[in-house]
N, C-alpha and C positions, 0 to 999 in steps of 0.2 A: 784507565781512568782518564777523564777528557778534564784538561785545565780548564778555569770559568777566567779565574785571576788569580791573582799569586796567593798563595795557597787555599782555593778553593776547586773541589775536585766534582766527576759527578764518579758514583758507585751504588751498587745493590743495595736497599735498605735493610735493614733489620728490625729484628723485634724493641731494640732501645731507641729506633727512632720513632716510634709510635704516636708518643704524644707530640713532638713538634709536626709530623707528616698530617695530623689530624687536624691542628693550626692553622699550617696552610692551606687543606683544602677547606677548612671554612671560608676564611681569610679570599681564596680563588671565588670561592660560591659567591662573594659580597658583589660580587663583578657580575654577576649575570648572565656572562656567558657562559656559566657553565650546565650541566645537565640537570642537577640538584640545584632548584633555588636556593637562597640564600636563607639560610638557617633549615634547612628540609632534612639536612642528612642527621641521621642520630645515631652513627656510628659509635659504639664502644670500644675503647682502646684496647680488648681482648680480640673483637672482631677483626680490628685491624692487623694486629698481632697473628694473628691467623689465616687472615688473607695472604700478607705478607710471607709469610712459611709455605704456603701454598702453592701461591706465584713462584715464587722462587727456586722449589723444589721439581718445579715440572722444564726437561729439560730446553724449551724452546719460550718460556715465557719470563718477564723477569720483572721486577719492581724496582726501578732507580729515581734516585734522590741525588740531586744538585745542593753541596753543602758549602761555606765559606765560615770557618773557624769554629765548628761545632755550630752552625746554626742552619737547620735547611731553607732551601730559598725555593726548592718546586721539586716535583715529584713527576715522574713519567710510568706510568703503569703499561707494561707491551704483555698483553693475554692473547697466546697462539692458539690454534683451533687442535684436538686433537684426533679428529675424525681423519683417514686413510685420502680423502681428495678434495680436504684443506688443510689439513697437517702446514702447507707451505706458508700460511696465511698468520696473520694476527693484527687483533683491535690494538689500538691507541690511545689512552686515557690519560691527558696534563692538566698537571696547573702549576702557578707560579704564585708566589708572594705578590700581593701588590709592590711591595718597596723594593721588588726586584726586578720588573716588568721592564722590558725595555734596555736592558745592562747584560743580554750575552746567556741569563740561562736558560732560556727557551731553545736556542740554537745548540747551548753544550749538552742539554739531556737530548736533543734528539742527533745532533751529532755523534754521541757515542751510544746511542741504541740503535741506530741505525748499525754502525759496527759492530758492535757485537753481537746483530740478525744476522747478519752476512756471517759471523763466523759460526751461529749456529746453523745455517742454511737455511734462515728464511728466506720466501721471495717475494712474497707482497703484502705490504704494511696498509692499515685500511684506517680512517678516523671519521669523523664528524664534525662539524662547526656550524656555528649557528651562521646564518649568511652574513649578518652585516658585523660581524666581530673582525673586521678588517684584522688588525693586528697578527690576531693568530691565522687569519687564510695569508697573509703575508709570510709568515712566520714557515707556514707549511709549503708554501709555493718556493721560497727560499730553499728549502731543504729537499727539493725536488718533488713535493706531492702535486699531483696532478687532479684537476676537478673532474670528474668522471660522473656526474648527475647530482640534480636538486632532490630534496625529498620535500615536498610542497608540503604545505601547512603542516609540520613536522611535530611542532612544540607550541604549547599554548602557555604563553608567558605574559602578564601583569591583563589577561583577558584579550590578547593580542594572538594569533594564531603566525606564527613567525617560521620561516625553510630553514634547511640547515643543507648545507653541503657535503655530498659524499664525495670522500677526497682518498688517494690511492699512490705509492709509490713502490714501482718493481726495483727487487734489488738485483 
């Protein structure tokens, strides 16, 4: 478990954190940057629950949560490919609290996913970002991701046809 601050850890989520992981990714969505606009997702707390168990149990993917006192502050979702020649490989899916944007837990969830890919022998971590969400391509260039192509007119957002960056780091 990777420190955030004094007592605040990050770790695998579980089924009881369902309703706060559900929070923040609304809470993330208000932001725009994220994949699901803002109020789109209509995830039910069983689905999540579910998901959650799933990720989990498959040996190379994992679902962790950034917490500080029983309260979660972001979520990092790592789903590895299970096919024989990507096996090596897995997507990348964040979000963060707004009230915590900016204070260390974007870098501790993918600091210690990053380690514990490497112990499970992944070797190449893959994301997306919408292009001008500065923060998070800083955030990912920080952590060693590397831009590796635009996907042109990716996402059609407020009638706005908007890139997103494919972004890549080998471990």
């Amino acid at each position: 478990m990777n420190k955030i601050g004094e007592e605040s850890i990050v770790r695998k989520a579980n089924e009881s954190d369902t309703s706060q992981i559900l929070a923040v990714m609304k809470d993330a969505e208000q932001s725009g940057f994220m994949l699901f606009a803002p109020d789109e997702r209509n995830m039910a707390p069983a689905a999540l629950s579910k998901l959650i168990n799933s990720i989990n149990q498959t040996p190379t993917s994992g679902f962790f949560i950034a917490e500080h006192q029983d309260e979660i502050l972001g979520y990092l979702l790592l789903k590895a490919e299970t096919l024989s020649r990507t096996s090596h490989r897995a997507q990348i899916a964040v979000g963060v609290h707004s009230k915590s944007r900016g204070k260390g837990v974007g870098t501790a969830l993918f600091a210690h996913m990053i380690q514990w890919a490497k112990q499970v022998q992944l070797h190449r971590l893959e994301l997306t970002v919408i292009e001008h969400n500065e923060q998070a391509v800083h955030l990912y260039k920080k952590m060693g991701f590397e831009v590796e192509g635009v996907k042109s007119n990716s996402l059609l957002i407020d009638g706005q046809y908007v890139s997103e960056l494919y972004m890549a780091k080998l471990l």
